[in-house]
C-alpha positions in Angstrom: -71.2 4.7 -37.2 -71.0 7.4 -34.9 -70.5 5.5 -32.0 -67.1 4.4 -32.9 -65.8 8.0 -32.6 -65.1 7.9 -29.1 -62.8 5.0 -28.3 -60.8 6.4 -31.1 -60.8 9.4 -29.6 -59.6 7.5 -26.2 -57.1 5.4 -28.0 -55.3 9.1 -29.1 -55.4 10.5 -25.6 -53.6 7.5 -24.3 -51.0 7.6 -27.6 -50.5 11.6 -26.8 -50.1 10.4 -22.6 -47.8 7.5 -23.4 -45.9 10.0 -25.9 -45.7 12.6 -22.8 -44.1 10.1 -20.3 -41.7 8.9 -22.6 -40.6 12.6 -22.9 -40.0 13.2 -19.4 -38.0 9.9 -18.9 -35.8 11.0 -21.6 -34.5 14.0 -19.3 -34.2 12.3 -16.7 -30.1 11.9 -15.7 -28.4 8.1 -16.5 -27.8 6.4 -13.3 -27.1 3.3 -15.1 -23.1 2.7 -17.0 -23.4 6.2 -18.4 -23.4 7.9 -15.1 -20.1 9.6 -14.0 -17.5 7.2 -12.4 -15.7 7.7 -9.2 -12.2 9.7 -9.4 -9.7 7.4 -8.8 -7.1 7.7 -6.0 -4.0 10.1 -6.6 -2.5 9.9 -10.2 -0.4 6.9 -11.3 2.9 8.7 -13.0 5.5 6.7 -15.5 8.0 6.4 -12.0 8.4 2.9 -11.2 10.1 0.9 -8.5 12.7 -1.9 -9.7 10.2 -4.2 -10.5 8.6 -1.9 -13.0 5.1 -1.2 -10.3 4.4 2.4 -11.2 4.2 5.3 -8.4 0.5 6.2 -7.5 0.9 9.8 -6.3 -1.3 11.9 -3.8 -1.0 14.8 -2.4 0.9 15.4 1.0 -2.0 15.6 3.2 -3.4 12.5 2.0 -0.9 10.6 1.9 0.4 7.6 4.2 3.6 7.3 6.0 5.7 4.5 7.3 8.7 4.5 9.9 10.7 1.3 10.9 12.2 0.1 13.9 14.9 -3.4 13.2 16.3 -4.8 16.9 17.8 -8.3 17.5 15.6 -11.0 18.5 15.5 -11.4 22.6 16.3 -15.0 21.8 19.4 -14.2 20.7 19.4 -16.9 17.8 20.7 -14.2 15.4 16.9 -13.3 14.3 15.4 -9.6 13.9 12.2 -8.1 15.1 11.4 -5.6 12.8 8.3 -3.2 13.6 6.6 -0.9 11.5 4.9 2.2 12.5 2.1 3.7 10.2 -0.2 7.1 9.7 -3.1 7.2 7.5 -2.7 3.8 6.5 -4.2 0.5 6.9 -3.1 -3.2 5.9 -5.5 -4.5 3.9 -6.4 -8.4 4.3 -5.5 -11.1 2.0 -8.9 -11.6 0.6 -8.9 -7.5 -0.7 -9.5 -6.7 -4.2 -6.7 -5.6 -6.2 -8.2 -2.1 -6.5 -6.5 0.9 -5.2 -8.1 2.4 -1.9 -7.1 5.8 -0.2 -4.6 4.7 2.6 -5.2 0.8 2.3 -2.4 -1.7 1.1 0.4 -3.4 2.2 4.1 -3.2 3.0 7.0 -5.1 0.6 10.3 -5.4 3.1 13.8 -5.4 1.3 17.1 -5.9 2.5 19.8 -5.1 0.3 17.3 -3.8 -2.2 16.6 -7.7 -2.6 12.3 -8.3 -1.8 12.2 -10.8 1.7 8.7 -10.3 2.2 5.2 -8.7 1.2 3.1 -7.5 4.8 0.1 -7.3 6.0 0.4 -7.0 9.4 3.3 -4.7 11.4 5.6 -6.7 13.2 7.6 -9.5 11.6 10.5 -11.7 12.6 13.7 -11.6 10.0 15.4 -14.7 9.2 19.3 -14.7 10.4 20.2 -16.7 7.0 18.8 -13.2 5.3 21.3 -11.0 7.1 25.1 -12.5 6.9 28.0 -10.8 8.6 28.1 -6.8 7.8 25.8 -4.1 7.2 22.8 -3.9 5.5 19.8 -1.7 4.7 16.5 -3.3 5.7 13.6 -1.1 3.6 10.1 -1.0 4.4 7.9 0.4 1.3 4.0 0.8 1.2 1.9 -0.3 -2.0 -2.0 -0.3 -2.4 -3.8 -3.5 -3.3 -3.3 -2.9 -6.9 0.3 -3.4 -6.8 1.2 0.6 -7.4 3.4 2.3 -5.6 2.0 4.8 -2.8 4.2 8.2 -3.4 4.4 11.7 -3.5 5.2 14.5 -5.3 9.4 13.3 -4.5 9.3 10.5 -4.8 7.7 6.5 -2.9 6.5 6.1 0.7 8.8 4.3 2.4 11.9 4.1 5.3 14.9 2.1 5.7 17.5 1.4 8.7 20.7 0.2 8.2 21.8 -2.7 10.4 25.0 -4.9 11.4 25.3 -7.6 11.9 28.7 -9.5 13.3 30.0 -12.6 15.3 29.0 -10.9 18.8 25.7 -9.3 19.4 25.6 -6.0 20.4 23.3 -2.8 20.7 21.0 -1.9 18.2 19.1 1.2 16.2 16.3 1.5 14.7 14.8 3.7 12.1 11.8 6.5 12.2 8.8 5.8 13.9 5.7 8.0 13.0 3.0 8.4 15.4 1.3 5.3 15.8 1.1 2.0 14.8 -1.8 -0.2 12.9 -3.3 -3.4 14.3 -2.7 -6.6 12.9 -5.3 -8.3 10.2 -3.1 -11.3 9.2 0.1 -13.2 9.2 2.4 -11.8 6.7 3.1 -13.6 3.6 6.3 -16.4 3.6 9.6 -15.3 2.8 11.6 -15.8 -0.4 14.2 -18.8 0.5 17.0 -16.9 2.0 20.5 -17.3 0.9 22.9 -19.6 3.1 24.9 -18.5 5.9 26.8 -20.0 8.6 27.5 -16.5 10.4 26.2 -14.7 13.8 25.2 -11.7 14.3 25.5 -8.5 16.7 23.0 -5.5 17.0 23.4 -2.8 14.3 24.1 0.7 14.6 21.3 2.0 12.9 21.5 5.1 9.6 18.2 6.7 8.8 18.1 8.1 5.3 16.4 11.6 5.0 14.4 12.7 2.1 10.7 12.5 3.2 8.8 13.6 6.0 8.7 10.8 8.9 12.1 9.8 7.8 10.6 8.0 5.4 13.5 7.7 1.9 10.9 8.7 -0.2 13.2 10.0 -2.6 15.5 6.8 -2.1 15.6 3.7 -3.8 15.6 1.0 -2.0 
C-alpha cells in the first residue's frame, strides 16, 4: 500500500501552494468598489441662489470667471446682443452628465432677478418684449452641470450690467469683460415666454456692480 503515499503527498503540496497564493492575493490593494474615490470638485456649502441650487465653492485660483457685455441690436428692432466673456471655464454641451466638472457648466441669464434663459454658448440675442421701458439689471451667473452654483469664498460667480431702455435708442454700456472669451458648442436653450410690451427701447447707460474680481457681483444677488 506503499505506493499510495506519494500522490497524497502531491495532493498536500498543491493544498499548501494553493493556500500560499490565496495569501498573497489577500494583500494585494482593492481596485474594485472599495478603492478610494475621486475628491470631488470644491465643497458644496448650505448658500443657495433663489431657487434653492446650493453654492459649489473652490478656491480662487481655480475658480471660473464671467464678465458681460449688453449693447442694442444693429437692427434696431429694440433687441439686445448680449456677450459673455469667460476664464477657466468651458460650456459644457447639452448631452453632458449632470456631474460637476472643474471649470465646465453653463450660464443662467436674469433680468430683473427674473431667469430668461440657461446658456451654453456666449453670445445670445435678448427679446425686446423682456426689457420694457426703464432700467434693468441683466445678470449672467455660471453653474456646473449638476445644477450647483460655481462660487467662492464671498460669495457666486457671476456679473451683471444695468441697462435702459426708452422710446429713442441711444448709446450703450456694457459690463466687465475678463480676458477672453469661449467658443460656441450649441445654441442656447429657449427663453421663458416674455411678458408683453408695446414699448421701444434706447441704449442703456451701463452700472457694473463690484464685489468680485473681474467685476463679477459675486457677492450680489441677482
Amino acid at each position: 500500500m506503499s505506493w499510495n503515499r506519494t500522490p497524497l503527498a502531491a495532493l498536500a503540496v498543491c493544498v499548501l501552494l494553493l493556500t500560499g497564493v490565496m495569501g498573497c492575493d489577500s494583500d494585494t490593494p482593492d481596485q474594485g468598489q472599495n478603492a478610494a474615490s475621486p475628491s470631488p470638485v470644491g465643497k458644496v456649502v448650505d448658500a443657495t441662489d433663489d431657487e434653492g441650487r446650493h453654492y459649489r465653492e473652490v478656491g480662487d485660483g481655480e475658480a471660473p470667471e464671467v464678465g458681460i457685455e449688453v449693447q442694442p441690436d444693429a437692427d434696431g428692432d429694440g433687441s439686445w446682443d448680449v456677450r459673455l466673456t469667460v476664464r477657466r471655464f468651458r460650456f459644457s454641451p447639452a448631452d453632458a452628465g449632470e456631474r460637476a466638472v472643474a471649470g465646465r457648466g453653463l450660464a443662467y441669464l436674469y433680468v430683473d432677478d427674473r431667469l430668461v434663459t440657461r446658456l451654453r454658448t456666449p453670445e445670445y440675442r435678448l427679446p425686446a418684449a423682456l426689457v420694457p421701458r426703464g432700467t434693468h439689471q441683466v445678470t449672467v451667473r455660471l453653474y456646473a452641470d449638476d445644477g450647483t452654483v460655481w462660487a467662492v469664498e464671498d460669495g457666486p460667480v457671476q456679473s451683471t450690467a444695468d441697462i435702459t431702455a426708452s422710446e429713442s435708442q441711444s448709446e450703450s454700456q456694457s459690463g466687465s469683460k475678463p480676458e477672453s472669451a469661449s467658443t460656441p458648442s450649441s445654441a442656447p436653450e429657449p427663453t421663458l415666454t416674455p411678458p408683453p410690451s408695446t414699448a421701444a427701447l434706447s441704449a442703456p447707460g451701463t452700472r457694473l456692480r463690484t464685489g468680485g474680481r473681474c467685476s463679477p457681483d459675486r457677492a450680489g444677488k441677482a
